[in-house]
C-alpha positions as CSV (number, residue, x, y, z in Angstrom):
1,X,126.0,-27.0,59.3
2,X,122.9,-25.9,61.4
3,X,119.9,-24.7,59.7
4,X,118.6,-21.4,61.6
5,X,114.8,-21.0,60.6
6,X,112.9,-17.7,61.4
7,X,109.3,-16.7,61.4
8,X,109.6,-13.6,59.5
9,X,106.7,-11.9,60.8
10,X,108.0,-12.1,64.5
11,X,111.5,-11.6,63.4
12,X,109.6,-8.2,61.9
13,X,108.1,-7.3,64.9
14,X,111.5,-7.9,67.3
15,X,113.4,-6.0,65.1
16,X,110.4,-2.8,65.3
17,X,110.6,-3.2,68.5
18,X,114.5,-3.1,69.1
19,X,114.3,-0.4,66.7
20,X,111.9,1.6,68.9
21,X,113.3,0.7,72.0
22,X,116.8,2.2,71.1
23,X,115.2,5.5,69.4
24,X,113.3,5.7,72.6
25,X,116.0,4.9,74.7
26,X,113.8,3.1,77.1
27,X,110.5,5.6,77.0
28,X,106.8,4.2,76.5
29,X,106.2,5.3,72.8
30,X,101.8,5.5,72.5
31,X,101.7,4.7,68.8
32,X,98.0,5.9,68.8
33,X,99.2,9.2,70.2
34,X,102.1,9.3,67.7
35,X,99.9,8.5,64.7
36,X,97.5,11.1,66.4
37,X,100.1,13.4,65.7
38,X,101.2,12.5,62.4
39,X,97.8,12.9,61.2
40,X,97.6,16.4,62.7
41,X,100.9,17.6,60.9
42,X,100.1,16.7,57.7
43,X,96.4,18.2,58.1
44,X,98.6,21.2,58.8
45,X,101.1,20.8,56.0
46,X,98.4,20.7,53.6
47,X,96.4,23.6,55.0
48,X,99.5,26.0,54.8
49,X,99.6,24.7,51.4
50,X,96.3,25.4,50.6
51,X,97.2,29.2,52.2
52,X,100.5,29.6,50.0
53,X,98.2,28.6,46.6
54,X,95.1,31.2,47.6
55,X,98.2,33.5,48.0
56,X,97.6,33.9,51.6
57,X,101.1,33.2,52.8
58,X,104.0,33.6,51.3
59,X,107.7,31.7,51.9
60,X,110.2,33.5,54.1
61,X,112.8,34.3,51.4
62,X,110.7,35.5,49.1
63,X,109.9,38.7,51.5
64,X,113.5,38.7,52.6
65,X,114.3,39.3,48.8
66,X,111.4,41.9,48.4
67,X,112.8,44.0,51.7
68,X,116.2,44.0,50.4
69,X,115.1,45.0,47.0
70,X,112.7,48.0,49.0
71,X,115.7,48.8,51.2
72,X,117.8,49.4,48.3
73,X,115.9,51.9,46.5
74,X,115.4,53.6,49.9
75,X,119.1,53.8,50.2
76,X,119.6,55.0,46.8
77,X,116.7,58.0,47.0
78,X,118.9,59.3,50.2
79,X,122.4,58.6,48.6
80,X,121.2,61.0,46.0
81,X,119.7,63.7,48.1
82,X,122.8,65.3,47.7
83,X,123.5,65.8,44.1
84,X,120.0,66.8,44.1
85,X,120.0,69.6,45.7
86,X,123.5,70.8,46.0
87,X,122.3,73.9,44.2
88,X,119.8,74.5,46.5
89,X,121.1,74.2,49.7
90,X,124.2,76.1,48.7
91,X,121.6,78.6,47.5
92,X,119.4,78.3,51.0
93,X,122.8,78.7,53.1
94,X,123.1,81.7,51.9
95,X,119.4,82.6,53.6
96,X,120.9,81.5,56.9
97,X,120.7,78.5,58.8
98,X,116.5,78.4,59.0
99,X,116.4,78.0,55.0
100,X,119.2,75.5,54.7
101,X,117.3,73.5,57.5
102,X,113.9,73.9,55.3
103,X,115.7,73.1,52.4
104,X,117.4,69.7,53.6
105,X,114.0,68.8,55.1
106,X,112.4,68.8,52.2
107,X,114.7,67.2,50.4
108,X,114.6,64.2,52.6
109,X,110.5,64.6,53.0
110,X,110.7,64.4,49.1
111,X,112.7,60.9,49.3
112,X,110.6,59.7,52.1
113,X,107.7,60.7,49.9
114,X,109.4,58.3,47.1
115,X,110.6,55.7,49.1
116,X,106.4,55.0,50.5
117,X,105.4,54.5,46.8
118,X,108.0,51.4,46.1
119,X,106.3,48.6,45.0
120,X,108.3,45.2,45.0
121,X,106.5,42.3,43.7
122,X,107.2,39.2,46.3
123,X,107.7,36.0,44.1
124,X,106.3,33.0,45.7
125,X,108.6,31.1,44.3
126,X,105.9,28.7,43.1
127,X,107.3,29.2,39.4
128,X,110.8,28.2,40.4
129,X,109.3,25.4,41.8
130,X,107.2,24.0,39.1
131,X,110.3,24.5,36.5
């Protein structure tokens, strides 16, 4: 039997640089520059952190769950314009086509009026993250 001996420290450093060499696929990697930035990405990880804590920003799906939330009660304040006013629009009709067109816009002004005074609350999502 033959005995194979290795250094292991340059058997380390071959196999880094294989390693490199085929993620690379034959480029110069600067491992200063690459460290470089390393260092500047998680300098900017833990800013945005810092930002999301102070309440500064905020994760994309918590506002994507606040608008749909906001455009639901908008969609229910003009789905009920209807049965809201049925009485008064038939009543307006009968005033001619000016009053009906009064009537339905303020109708929908009222809604509009409604709709700009929602108030959704955008969870961070930081407490379903600490559970």
């Amino acid at each position: 039997q033959t005995a194979y001996r290795f250094n292991v420290a340059e058997a380390h450093d071959w196999i880094v640089k294989h390693e490199v060499a085929l993620a690379t696929a034959g480029k110069v990697v600067n491992f200063s520059d690459q460290r470089e930035r390393l260092n500047a990405a998680q300098a900017e990880k833990a800013e945005l952190q810092v930002e999301v804590m102070r309440g500064g920003l905020v994760p994309v799906d918590a506002v994507e769950r606040a608008w749909t939330q906001t455009f639901s009660v908008v969609r229910d304040l003009f789905r009920a314009i209807p049965m809201s006013c049925v009485d008064r629009l038939l009543a307006a009709a009968e005033d001619g086509r000016p009053a009906l067109k009064a009537a339905m816009q303020d109708e929908i002004d009222d809604a509009l009026t409604r709709a700009s005074r929602i108030e959704v609350a955008i969870d961070s999502g930081e407490e379903a993250d600490a559970a």
